[in-house]
TILUM-116377 format. One line per 10 residues: number of its first residue (from 1); for each residue z, x, y of N, C-alpha, C. Coordinates in steps of 0.2 Angstrom, whole numbers, plus 5000, padded with zeros to 4 digits. Each point is the difference from the previous one (the first is absolute). Layout:
N
NUM> Z,X,Y,Z,X,Y,Z,X,Y ~ ...
***
This chain:
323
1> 4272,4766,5248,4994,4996,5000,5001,4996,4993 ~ 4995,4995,5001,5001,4997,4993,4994,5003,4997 ~ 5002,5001,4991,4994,5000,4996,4996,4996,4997 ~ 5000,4994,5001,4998,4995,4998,5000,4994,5005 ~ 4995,4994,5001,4998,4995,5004,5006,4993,4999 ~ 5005,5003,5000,5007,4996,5000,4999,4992,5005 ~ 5001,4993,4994,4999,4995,4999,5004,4997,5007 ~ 5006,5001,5000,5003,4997,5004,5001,5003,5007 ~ 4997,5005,5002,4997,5005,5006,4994,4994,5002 ~ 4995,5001,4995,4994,4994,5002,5001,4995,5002
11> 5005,4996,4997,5002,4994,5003,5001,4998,5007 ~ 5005,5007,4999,5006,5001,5009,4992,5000,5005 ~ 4995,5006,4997,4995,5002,5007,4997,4993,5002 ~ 4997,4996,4991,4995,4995,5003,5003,4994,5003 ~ 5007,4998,5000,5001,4995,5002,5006,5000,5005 ~ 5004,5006,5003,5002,5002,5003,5007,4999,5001 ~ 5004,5000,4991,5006,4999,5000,5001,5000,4991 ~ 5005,4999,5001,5002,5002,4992,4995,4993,4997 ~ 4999,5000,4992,4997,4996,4997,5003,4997,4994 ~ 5001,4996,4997,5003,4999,4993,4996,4996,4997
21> 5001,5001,4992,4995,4992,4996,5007,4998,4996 ~ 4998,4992,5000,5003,4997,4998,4997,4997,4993 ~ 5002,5001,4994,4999,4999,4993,4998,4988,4999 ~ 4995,5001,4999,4999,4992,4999,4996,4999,4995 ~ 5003,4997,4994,4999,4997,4995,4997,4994,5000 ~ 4993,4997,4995,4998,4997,5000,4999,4997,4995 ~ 5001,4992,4996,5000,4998,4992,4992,5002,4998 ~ 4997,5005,4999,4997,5002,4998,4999,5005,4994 ~ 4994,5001,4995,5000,5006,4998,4994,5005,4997 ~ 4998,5001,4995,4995,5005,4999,4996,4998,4995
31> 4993,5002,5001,4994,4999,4996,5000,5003,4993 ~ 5005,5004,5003,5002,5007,4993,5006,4997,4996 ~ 5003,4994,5001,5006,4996,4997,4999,4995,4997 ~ 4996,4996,5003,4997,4993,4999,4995,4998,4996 ~ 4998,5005,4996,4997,5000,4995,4991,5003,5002 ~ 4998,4998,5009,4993,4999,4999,4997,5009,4999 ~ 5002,5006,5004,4999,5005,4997,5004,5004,4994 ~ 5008,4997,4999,5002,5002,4995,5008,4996,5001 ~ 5003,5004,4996,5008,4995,5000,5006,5004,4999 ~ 5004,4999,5005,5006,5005,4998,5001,5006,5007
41> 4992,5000,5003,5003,5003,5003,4996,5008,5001 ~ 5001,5005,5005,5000,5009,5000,5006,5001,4994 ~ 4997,5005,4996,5005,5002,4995,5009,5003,5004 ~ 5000,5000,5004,5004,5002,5003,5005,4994,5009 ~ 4994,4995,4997,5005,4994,5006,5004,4997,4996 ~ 5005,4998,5004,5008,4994,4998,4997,4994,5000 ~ 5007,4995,5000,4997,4994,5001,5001,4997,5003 ~ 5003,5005,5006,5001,4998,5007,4993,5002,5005 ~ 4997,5006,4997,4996,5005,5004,5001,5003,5003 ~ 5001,5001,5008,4998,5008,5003,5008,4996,5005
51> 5003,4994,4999,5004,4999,5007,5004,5000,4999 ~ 5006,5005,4999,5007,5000,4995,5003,4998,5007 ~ 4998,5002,5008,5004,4998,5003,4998,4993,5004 ~ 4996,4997,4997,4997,4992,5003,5004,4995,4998 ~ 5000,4995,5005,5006,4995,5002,4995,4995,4994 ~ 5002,4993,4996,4996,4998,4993,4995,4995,5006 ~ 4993,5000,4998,4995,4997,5001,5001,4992,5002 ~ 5004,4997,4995,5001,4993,5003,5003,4998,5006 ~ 5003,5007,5003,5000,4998,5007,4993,5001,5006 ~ 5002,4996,5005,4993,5001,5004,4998,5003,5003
61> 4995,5005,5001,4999,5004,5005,5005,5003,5004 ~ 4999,4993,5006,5005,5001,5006,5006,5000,4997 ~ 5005,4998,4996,5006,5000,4996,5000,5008,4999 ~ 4996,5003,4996,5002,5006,4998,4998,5006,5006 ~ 4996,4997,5007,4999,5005,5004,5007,4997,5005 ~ 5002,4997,4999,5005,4999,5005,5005,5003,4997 ~ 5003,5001,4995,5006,5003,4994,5000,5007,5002 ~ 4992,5005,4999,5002,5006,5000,4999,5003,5006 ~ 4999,4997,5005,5000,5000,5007,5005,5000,5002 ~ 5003,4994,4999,5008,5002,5000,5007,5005,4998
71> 4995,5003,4995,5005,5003,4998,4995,5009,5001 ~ 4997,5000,5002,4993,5007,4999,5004,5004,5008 ~ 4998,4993,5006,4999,5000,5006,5007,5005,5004 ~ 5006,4998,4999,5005,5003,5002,5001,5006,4996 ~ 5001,5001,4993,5002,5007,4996,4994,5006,5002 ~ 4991,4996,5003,4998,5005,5000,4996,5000,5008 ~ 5002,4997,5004,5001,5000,5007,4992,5000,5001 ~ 4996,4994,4997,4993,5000,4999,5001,4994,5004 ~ 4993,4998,5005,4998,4993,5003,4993,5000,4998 ~ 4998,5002,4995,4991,4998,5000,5000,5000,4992
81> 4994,4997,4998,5003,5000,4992,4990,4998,4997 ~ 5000,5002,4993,4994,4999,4997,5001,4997,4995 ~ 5000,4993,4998,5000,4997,4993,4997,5002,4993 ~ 5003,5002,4995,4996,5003,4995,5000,4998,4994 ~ 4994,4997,4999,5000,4992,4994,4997,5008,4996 ~ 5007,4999,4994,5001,5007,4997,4999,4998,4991 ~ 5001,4994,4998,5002,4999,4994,4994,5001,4997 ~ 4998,5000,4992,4993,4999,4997,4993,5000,5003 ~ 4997,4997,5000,4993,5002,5005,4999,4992,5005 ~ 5000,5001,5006,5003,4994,5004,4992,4997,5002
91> 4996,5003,4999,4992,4996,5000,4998,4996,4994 ~ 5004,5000,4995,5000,4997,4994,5000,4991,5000 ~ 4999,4999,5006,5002,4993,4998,4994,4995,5006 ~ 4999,4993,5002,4995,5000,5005,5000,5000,5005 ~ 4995,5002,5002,4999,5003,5009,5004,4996,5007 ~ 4998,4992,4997,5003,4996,5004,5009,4999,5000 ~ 5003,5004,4993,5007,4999,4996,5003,5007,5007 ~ 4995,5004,4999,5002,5007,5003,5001,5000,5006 ~ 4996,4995,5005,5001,5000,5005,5005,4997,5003 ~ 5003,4995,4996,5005,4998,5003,5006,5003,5001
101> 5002,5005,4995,5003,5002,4998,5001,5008,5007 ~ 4994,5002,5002,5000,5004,5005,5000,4996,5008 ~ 4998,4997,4997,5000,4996,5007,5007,4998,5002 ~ 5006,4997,4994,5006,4999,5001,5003,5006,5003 ~ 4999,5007,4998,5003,5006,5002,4998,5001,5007 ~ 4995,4998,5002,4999,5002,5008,5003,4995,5005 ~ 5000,4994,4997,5002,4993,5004,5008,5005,5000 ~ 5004,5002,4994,5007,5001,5001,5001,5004,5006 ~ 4994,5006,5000,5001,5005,5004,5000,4997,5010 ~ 4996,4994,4999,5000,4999,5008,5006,4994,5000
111> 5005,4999,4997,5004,4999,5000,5007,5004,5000 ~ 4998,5007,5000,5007,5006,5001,4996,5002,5004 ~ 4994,4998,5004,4999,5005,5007,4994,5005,4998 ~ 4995,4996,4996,4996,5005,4998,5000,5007,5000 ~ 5005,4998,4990,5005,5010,5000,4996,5000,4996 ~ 4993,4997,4997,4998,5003,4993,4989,5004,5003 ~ 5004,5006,4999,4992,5002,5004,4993,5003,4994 ~ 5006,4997,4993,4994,5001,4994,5000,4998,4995 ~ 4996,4997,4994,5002,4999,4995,4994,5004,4995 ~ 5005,5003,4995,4999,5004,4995,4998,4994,4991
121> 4997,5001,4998,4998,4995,4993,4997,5006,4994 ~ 5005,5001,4997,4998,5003,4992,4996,4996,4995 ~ 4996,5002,4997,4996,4997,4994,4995,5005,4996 ~ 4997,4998,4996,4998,5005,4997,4990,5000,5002 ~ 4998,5005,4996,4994,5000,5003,4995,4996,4997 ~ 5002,4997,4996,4995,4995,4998,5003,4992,5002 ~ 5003,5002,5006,5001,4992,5002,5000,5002,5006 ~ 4995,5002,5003,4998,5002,5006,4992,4995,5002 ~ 4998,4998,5005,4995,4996,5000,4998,4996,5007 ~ 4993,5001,5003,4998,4998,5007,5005,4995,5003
131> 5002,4995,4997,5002,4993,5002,5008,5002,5001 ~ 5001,5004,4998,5009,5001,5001,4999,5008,5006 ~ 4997,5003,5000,4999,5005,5005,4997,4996,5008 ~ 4998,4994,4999,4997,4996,5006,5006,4997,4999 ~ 5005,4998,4998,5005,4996,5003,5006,5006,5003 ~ 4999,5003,4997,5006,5007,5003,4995,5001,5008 ~ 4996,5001,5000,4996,5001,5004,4999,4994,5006 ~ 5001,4995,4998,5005,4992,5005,5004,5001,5001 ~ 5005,5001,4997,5008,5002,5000,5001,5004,5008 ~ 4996,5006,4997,5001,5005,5006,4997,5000,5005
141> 4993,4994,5002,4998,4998,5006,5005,4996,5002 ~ 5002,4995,4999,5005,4992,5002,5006,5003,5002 ~ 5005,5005,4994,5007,5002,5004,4999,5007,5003 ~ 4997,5002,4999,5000,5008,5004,5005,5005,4998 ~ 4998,4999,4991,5005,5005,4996,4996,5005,4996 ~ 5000,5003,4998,4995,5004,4996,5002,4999,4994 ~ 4997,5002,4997,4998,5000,4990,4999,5005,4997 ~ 5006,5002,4995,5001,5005,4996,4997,4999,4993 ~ 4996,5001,4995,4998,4998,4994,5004,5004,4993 ~ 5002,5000,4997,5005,5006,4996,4999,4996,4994
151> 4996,5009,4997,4996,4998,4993,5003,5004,4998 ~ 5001,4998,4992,5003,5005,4995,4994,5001,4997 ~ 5000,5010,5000,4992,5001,4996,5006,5007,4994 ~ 5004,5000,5001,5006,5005,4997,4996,5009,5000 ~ 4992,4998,4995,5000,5006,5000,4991,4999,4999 ~ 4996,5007,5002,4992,4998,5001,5000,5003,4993 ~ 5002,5003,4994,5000,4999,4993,4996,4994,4996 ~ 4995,4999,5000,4998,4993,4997,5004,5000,4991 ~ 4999,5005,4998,5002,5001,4992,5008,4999,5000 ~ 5005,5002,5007,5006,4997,5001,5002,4994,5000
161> 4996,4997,5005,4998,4994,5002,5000,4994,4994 ~ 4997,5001,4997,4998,4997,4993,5008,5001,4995 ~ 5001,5005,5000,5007,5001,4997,5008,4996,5002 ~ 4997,5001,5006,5007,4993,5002,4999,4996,5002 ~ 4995,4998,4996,4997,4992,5001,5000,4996,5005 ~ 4995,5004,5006,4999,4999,5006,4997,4991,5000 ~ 4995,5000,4998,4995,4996,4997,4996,5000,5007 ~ 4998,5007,5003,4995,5001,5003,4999,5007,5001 ~ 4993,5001,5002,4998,5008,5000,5000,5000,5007 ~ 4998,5006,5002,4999,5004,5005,4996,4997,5006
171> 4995,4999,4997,4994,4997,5001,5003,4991,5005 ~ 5004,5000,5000,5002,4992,5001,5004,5002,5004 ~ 5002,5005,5001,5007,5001,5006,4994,5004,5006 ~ 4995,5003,4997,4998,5004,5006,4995,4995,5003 ~ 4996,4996,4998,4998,4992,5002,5005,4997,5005 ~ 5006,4997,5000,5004,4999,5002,5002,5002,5006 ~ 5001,5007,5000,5000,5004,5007,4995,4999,5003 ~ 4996,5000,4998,4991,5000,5005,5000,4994,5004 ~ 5001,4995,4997,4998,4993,5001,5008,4996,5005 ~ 5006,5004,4999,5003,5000,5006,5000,5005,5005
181> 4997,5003,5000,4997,5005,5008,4994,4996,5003 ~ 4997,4997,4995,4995,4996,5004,5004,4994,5005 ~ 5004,4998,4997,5004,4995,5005,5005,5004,5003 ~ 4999,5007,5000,5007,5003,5005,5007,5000,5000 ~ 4999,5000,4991,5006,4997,4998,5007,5006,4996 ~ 5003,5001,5008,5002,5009,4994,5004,5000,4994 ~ 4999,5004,4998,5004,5000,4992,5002,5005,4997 ~ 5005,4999,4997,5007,5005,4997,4999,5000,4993 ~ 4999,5007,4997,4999,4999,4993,5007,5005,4995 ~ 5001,4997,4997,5005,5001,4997,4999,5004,4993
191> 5004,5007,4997,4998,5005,4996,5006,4999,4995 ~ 5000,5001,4996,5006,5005,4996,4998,5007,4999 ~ 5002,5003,5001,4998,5009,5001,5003,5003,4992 ~ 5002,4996,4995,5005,5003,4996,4999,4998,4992 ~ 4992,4996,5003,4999,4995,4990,5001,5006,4996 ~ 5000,4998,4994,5001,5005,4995,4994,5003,4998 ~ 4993,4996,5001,4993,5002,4999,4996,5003,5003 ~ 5004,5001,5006,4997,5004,5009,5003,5005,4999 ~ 4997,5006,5001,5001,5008,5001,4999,5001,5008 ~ 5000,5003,5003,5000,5003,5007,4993,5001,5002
201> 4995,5000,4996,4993,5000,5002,4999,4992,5003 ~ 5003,4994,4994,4999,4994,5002,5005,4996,5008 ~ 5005,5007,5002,5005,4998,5005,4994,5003,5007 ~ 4996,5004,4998,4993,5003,5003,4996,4995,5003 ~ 4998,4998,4993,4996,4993,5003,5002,4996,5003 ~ 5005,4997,4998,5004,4994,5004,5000,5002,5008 ~ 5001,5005,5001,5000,5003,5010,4995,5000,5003 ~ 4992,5002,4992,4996,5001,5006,4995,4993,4999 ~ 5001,4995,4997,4998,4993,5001,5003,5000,5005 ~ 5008,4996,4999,5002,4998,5008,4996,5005,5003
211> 4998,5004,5003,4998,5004,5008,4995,4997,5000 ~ 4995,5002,4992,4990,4997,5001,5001,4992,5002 ~ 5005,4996,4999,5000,4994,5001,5003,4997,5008 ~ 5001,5006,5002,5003,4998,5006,5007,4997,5001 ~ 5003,4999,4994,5006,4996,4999,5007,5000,5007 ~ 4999,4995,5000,5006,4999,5009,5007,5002,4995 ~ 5002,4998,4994,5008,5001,5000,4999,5002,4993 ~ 5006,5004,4996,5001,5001,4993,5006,5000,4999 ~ 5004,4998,4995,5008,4999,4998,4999,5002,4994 ~ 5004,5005,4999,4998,5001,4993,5009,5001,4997
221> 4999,4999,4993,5005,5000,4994,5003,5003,4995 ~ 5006,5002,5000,5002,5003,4992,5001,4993,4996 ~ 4996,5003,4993,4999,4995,4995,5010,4999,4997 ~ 5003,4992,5000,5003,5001,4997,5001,4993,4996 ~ 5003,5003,4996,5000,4996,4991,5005,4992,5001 ~ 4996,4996,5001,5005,4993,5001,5001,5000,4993 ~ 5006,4995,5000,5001,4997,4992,4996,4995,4995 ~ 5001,5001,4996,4996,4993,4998,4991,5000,5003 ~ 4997,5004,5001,4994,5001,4999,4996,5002,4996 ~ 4995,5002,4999,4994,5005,4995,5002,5006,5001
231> 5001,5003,5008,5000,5007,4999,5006,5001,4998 ~ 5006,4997,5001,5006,5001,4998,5001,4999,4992 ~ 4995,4998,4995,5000,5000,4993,4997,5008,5000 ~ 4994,5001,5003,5000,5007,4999,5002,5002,5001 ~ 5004,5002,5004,5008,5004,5004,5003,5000,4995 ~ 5003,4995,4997,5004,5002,4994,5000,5006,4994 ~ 4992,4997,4999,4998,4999,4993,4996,5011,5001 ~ 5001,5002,5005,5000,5008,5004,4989,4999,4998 ~ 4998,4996,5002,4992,5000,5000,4999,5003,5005 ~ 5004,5002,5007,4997,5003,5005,5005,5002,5002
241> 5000,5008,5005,5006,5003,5003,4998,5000,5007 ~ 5005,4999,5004,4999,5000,5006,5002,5007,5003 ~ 4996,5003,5008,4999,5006,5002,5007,5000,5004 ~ 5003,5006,5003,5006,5001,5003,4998,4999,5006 ~ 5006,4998,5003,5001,5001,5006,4996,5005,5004 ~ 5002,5005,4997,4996,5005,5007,4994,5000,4999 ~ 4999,4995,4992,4990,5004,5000,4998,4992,5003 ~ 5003,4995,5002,4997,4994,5006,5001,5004,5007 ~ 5003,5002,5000,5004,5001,5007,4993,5006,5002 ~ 4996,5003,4995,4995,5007,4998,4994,4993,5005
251> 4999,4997,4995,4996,4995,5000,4999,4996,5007 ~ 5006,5000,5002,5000,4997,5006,4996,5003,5004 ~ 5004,5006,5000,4998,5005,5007,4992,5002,4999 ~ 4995,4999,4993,4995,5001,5001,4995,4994,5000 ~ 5003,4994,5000,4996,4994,5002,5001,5000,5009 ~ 5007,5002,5001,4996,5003,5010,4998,5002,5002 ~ 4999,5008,4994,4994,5004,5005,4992,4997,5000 ~ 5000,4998,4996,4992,4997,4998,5000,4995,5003 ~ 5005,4996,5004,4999,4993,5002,4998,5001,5007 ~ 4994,4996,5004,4999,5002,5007,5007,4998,5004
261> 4998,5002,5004,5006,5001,5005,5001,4994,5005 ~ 4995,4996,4998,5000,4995,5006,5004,4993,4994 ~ 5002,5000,4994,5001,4995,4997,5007,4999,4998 ~ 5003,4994,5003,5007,4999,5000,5002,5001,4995 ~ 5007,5002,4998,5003,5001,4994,5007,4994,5000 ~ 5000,4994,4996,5005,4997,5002,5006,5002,4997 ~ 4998,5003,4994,5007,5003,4996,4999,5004,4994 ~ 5005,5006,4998,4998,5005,4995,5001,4998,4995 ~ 5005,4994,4998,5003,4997,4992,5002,4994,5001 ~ 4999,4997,4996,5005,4996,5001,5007,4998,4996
271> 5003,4994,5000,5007,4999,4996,5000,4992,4997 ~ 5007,5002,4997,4999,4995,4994,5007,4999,4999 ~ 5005,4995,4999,5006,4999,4999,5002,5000,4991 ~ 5003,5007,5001,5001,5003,4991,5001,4998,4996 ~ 5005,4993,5003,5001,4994,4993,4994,4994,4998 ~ 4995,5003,5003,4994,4996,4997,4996,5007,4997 ~ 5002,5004,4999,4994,5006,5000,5002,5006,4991 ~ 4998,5003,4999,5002,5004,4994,4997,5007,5005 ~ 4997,5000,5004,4997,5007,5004,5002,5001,5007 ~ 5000,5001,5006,4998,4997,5005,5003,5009,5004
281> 4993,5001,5002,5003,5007,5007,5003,5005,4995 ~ 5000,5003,4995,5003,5004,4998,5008,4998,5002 ~ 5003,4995,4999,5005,4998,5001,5003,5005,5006 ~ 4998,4999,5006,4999,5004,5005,4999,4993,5007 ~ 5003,5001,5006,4999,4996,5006,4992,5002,5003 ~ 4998,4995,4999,4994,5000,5005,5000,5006,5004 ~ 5005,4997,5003,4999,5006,5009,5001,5005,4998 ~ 5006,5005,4995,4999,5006,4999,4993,5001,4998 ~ 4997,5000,4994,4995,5002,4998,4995,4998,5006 ~ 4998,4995,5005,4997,4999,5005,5002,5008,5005
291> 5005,5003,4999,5002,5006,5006,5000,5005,4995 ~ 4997,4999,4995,5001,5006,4996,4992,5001,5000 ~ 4995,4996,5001,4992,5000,5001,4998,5003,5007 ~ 5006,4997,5003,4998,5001,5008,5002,5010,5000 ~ 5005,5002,4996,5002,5006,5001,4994,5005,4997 ~ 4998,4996,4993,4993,5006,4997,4994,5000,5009 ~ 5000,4995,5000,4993,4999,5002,5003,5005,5006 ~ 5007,5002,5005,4998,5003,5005,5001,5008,4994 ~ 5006,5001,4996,4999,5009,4996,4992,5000,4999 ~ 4996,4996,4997,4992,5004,4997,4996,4998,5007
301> 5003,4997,5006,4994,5003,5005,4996,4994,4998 ~ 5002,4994,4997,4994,4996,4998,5001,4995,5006 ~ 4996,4995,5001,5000,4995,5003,4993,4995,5002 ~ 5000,4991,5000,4996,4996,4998,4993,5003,5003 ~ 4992,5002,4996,4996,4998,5002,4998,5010,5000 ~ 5005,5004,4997,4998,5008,5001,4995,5000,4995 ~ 4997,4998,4994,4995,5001,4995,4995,4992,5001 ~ 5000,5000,5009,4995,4994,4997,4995,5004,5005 ~ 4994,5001,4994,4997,5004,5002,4994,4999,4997 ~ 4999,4995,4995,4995,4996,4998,4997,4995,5001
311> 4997,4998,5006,4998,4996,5001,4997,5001,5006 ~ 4992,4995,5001,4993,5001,5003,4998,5008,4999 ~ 4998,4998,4995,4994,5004,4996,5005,5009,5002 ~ 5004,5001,4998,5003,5008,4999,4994,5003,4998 ~ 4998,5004,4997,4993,5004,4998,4994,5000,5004 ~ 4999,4996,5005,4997,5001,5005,5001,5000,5009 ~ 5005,4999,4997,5005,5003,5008,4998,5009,5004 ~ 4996,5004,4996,4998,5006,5001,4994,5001,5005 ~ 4997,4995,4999,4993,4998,5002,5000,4998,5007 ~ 5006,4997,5002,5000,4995,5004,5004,5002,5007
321> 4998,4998,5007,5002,5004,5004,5008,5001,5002 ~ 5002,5004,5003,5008,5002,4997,5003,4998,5009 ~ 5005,4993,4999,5003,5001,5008,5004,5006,5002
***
């Protein structure tokens, strides 16, 4: 059995075949770069940002969905695909600018035979907002594709938050989910499990938000050290140590138990290409450490959602008639 609400299992159920997302780049960038809430950046983004494998933005849409389709489609014997406008925070620019841009991705898709059954859009939560969730909310009436929202909140730590110069609190990402549930708009939030200021009680909280939120998806992160950033001066400079291997892999296993059962997990870590990086995975492949999490979780008997046990009022549950 599976221990966990395995991402590409949910794909296969809900759409009824294999699923891929294709990485699309867009000349946009952040609120947190461009001076208006700060500049430079998360203490720990490049100046690339999060798409070391994205094709470069000055190409179009279609251009770049047509490229990795080409080359995604045969090596992974996939016919259905999700576009995933991954770079910096893709709401960041105008609504009118946005739509065009989606609206190109769906036009390409009814032109391969309507192979695109969703698109996914990263941004951060303070650029989340009615007029841009009513246009996703268009999008998915007119082509008949659904919407994935994918918010980086890294960590419910607000005093962490603050530290890696998010330039937004907590209070701003959980607004953000609210007000995309009101437009039925599911959303994928994104963790580091591994900041240097989060302990295991803070890996706690992060599980039992996502469940009290209702959260449709989580991807979560090993933090690692790109070059030429803030945290990577820290890294040098030995300001902060990072946990081992097995105490994420600890960490893992206990953001599952605590995580309801019903919320897709899209990934345990992620990666980084080590010539951009000074840390990345305990210099270790993804998939081992990905099967070296799946192994704990079957030896200690754990598995997604055994410690969600907190929620609708536990303390009065005694009271109450028993099915």
């Amino acid at each position: 059995m599976n221990r966990y609400r395995i991402y590409s299992d949910y794909l296969k159920e809900r759409y009824g075949e294999k699923v891929y997302k294709l990485p699309v780049s867009l000349p946009v960038t952040c609120p947190n770069r461009d001076g208006t809430c700060g500049t430079g950046g998360c203490v720990f983004c490049g100046e690339i940002g999060a798409g070391y494998e994205n094709l470069p933005a000055s190409m179009t849409v279609a251009m770049q969905l047509d490229a990795n389709r080409e080359h995604i489609a045969p090596k992974y014997k996939v016919n259905k695909f999700i576009p995933y406008f991954q770079n910096f925070s893709n709401t960041y620019l105008p609504v009118e600018k946005l739509r065009v841009y989606l609206m190109e991705a769906c036009e390409n898709s009814r032109a391969h035979g309507n192979d695109v059954v969703g698109l996914a859009i990263a941004t951060r939560p303070d650029c989340v907002h009615p007029d841009y969730l009513a246009l996703f909310q268009e999008i998915r009436q007119f082509y008949g594709v659904d919407i994935f929202l994918e918010l980086g909140l890294q960590t419910v730590n607000y005093h962490t938050l603050e530290k890696i110069r998010r330039g937004h609190s907590l209070a701003e990402y959980i607004e953000a989910v609210l007000m995309a549930k009101e437009y039925k708009i599911e959303v994928c939030t994104h963790l580091i499990l591994n900041l240097p200021w989060d302990d295991e009680c803070d890996v706690i909280e992060n599980a039992k938000l996502m469940s009290a939120l209702h959260m449709d998806q989580v991807k979560l992160h090993a933090l690692y050290i790109v070059k030429n950033t803030v945290m990577a001066e820290w890294y040098q400079a030995g300001e902060f140590t990072l946990i081992s291997k097995d105490e994420y892999i600890q960490r893992v296993v206990t953001f599952l138990n605590y995580l309801h059962p019903k919320v897709v997990v899209q990934r345990l870590l992620g990666r980084a290409p080590e010539t951009n990086t000074l840390f990345s995975n305990w210099q270790t492949s993804w998939w081992k450490i990905r099967d070296e999490i799946e192994q704990v979780l079957i030896d200690s008997d754990s598995y997604q959602g055994k410690q969600c046990d907190y929620l609708t009022g536990k303390q009065v549950r005694k009271f109450l008639p028993q099915n």
